[in-house]
LOTI-275943 format. One record per atom (N, C-alpha, C, O, CB): residue number from 1; x, y, z; residue in one letter. Coordinates in nm, 3 decimals. Glycine has a CB too. Example, Ala and Ser with C-alpha at 12.3 -4.5 7.8 and 13.67 -1.06 7.14 Angstrom:
! residues 2
1/1.319/-0.569/0.780/A
1/1.230/-0.450/0.780/A
1/1.320/-0.330/0.780/A
1/1.424/-0.332/0.846/A
1/1.131/-0.447/0.905/A
2/1.285/-0.225/0.708/S
2/1.367/-0.106/0.714/S
2/1.290/0.003/0.787/S
2/1.341/0.114/0.804/S
2/1.408/-0.060/0.572/S
! end
This chain:
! residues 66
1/0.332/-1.216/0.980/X
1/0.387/-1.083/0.962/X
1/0.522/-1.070/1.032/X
1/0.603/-0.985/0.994/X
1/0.289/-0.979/1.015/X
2/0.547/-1.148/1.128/X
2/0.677/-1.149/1.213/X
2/0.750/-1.188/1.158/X
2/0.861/-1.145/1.193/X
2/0.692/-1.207/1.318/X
3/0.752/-1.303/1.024/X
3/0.909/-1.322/0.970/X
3/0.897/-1.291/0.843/X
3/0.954/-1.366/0.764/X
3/0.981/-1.471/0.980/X
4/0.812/-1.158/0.781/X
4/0.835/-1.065/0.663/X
4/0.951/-0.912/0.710/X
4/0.950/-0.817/0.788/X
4/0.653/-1.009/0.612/X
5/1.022/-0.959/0.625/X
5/1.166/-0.840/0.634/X
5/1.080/-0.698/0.593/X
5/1.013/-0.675/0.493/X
5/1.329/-0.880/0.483/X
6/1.117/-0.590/0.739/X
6/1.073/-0.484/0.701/X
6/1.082/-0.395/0.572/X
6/1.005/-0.305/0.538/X
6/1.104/-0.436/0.778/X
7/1.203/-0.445/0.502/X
7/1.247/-0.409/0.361/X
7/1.159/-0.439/0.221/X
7/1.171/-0.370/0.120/X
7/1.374/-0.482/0.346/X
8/1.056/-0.570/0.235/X
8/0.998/-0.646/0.181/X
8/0.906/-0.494/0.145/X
8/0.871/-0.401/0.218/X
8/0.951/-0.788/0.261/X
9/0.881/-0.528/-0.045/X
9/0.805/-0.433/-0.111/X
9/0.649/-0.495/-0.129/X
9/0.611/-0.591/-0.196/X
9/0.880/-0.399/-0.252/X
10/0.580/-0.411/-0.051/X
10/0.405/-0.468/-0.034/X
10/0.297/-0.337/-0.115/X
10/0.302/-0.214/-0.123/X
10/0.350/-0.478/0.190/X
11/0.218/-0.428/-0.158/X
11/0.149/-0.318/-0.233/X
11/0.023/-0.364/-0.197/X
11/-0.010/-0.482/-0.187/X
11/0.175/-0.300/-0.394/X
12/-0.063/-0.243/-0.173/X
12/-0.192/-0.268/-0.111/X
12/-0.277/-0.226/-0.155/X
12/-0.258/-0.105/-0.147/X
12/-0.211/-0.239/-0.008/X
13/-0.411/-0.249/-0.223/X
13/-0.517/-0.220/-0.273/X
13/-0.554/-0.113/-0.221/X
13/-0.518/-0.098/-0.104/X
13/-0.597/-0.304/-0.269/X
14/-0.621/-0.023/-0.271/X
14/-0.690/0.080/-0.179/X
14/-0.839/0.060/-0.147/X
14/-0.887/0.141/-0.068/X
14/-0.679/0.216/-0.241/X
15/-0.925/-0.042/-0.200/X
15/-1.101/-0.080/-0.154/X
15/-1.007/-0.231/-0.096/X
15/-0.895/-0.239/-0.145/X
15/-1.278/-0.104/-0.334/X
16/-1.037/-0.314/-0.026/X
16/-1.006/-0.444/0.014/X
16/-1.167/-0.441/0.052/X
16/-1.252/-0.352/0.058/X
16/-0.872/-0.476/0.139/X
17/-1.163/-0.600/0.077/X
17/-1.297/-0.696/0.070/X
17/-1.417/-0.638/0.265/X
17/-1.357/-0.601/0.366/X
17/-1.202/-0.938/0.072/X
18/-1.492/-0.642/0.262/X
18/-1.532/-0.625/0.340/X
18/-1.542/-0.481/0.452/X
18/-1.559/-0.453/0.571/X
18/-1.496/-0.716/0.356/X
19/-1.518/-0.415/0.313/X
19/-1.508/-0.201/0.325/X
19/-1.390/-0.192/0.414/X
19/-1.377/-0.096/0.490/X
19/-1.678/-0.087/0.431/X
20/-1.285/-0.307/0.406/X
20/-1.148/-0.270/0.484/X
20/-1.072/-0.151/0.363/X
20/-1.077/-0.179/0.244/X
20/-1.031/-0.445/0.516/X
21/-1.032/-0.076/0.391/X
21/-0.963/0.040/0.373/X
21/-0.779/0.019/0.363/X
21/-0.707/-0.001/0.461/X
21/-1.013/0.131/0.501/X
22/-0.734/0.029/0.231/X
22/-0.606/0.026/0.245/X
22/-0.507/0.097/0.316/X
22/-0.413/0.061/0.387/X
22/-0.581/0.031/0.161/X
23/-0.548/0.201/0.282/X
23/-0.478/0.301/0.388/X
23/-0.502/0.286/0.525/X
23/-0.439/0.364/0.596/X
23/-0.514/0.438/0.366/X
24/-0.587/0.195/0.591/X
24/-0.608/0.148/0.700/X
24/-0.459/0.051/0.743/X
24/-0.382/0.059/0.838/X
24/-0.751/0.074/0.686/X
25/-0.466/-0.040/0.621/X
25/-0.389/-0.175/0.627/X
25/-0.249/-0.081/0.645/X
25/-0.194/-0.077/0.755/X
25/-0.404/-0.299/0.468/X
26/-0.204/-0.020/0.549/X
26/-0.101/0.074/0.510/X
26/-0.065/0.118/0.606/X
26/0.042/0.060/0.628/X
26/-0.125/0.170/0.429/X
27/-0.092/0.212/0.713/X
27/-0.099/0.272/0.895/X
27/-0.079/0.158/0.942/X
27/0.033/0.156/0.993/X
27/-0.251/0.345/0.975/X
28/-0.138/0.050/0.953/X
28/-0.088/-0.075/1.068/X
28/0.058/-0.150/1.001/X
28/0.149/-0.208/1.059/X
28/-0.236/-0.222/1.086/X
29/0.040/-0.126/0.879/X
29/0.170/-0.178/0.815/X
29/0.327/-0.083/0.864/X
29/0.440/-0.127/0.886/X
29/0.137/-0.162/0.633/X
30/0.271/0.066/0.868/X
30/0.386/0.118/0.896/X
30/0.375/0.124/1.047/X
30/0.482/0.079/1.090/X
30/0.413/0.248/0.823/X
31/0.324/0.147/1.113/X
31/0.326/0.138/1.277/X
31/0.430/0.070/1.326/X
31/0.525/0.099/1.398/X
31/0.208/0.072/1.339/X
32/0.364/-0.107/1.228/X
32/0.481/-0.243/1.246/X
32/0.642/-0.205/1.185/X
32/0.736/-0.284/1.177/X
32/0.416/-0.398/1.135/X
33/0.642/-0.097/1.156/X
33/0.805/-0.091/1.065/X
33/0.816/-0.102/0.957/X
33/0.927/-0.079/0.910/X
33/0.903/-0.178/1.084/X
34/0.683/-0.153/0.849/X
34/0.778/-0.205/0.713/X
34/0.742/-0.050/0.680/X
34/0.665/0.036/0.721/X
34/0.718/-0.365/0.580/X
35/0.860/-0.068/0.564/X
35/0.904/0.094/0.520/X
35/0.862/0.074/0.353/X
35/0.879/0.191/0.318/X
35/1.114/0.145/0.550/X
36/0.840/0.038/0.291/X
36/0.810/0.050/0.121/X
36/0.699/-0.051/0.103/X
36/0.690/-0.172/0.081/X
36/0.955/0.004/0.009/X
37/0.600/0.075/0.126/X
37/0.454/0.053/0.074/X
37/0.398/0.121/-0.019/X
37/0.423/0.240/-0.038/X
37/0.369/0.066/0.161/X
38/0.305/0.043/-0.097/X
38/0.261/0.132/-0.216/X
38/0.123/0.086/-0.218/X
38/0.091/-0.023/-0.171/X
38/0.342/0.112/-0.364/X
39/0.027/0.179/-0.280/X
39/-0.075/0.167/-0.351/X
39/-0.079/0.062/-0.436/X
39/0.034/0.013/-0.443/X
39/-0.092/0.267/-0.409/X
40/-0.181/-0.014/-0.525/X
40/-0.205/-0.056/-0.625/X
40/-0.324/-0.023/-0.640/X
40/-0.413/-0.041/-0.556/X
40/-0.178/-0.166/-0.640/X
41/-0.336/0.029/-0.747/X
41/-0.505/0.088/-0.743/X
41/-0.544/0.093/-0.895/X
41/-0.449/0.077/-0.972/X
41/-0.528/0.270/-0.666/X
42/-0.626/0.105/-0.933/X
42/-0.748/0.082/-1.078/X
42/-0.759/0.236/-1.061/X
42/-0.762/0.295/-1.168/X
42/-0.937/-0.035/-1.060/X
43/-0.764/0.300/-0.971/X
43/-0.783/0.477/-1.020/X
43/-0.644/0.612/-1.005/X
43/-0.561/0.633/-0.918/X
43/-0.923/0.543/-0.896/X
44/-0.666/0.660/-1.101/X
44/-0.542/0.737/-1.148/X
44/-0.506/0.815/-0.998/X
44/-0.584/0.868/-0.919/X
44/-0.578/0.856/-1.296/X
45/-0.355/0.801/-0.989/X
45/-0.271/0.833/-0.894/X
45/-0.402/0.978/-0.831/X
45/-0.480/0.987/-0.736/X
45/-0.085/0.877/-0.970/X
46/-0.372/1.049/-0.924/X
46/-0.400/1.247/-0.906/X
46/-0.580/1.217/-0.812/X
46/-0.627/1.302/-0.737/X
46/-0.430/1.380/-1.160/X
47/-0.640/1.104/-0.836/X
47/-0.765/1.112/-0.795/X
47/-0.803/1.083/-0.603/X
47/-0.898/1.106/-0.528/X
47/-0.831/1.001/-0.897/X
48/-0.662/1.021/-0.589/X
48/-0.657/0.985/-0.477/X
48/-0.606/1.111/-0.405/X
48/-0.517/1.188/-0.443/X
48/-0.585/0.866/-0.467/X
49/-0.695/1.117/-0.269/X
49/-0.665/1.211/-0.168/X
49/-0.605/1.130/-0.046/X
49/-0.607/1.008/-0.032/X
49/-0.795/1.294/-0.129/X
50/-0.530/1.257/0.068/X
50/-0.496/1.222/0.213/X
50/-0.398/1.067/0.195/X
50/-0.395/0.965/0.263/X
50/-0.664/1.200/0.316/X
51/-0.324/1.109/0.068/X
51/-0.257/0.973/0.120/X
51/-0.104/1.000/0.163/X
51/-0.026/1.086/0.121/X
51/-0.261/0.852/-0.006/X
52/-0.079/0.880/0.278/X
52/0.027/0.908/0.387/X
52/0.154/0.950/0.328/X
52/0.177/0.901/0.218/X
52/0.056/0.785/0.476/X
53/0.266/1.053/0.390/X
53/0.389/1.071/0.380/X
53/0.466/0.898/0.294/X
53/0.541/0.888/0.197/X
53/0.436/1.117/0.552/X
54/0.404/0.786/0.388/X
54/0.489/0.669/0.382/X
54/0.469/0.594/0.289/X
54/0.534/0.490/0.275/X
54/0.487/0.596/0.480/X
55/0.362/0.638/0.198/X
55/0.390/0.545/0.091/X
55/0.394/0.606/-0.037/X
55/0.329/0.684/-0.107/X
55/0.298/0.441/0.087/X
56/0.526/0.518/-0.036/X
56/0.604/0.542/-0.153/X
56/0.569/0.574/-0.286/X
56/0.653/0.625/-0.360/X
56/0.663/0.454/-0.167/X
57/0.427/0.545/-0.334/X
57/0.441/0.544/-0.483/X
57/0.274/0.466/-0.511/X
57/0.240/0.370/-0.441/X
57/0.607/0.439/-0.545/X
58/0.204/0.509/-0.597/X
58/0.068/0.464/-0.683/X
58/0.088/0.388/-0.748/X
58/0.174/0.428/-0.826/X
58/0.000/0.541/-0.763/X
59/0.046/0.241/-0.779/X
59/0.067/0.175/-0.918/X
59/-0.037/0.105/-0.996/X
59/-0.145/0.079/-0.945/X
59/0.162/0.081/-0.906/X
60/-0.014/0.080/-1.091/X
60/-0.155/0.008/-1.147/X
60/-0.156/-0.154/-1.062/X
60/-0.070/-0.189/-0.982/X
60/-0.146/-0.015/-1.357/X
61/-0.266/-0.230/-1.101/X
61/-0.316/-0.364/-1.074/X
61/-0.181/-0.445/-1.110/X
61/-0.137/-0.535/-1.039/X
61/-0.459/-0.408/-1.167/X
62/-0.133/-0.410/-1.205/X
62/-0.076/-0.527/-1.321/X
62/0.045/-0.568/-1.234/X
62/0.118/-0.483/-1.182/X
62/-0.022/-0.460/-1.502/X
63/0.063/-0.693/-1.221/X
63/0.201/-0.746/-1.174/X
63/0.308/-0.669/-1.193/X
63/0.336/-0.634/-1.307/X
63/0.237/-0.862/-1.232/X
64/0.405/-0.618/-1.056/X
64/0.523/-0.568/-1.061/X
64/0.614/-0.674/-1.098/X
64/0.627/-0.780/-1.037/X
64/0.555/-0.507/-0.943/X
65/0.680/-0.639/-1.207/X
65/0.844/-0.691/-1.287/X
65/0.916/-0.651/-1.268/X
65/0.921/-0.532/-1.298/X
65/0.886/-0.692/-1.403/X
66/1.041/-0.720/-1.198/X
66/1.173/-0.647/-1.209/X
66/1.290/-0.686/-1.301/X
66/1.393/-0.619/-1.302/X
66/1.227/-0.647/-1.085/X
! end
């Protein structure tokens, strides 16, 4: 995690393996500084509650293309 550029775009599941909590990961992610975090999630943006000021944006599963 020490030589990922705080700029670096991370997208985080919201169920992870072992009832870890994305928005868990997401809080330790921003604590550390990185600034553009997002969701990736299988359920529609509007269904999700309490989610942080800091991340940026909901997206589906499917590989981000730029």
């Amino acid at each position: 995690i020490s030589k990922v550029n705080f700029e670096t775009e991370i997208y985080i599941d919201v169920h992870l393996a072992a009832n870890v909590k994305g928005q868990d990961v997401a809080e330790f992610l921003h604590k550390k500084g990185f600034k553009k975090l997002y969701f990736a999630t299988g359920y529609e943006a509007g269904t999700l509650t309490n989610v942080p000021d800091y991340i940026l944006g909901i997206t589906g599963k499917d590989p981000v293309r730029k």
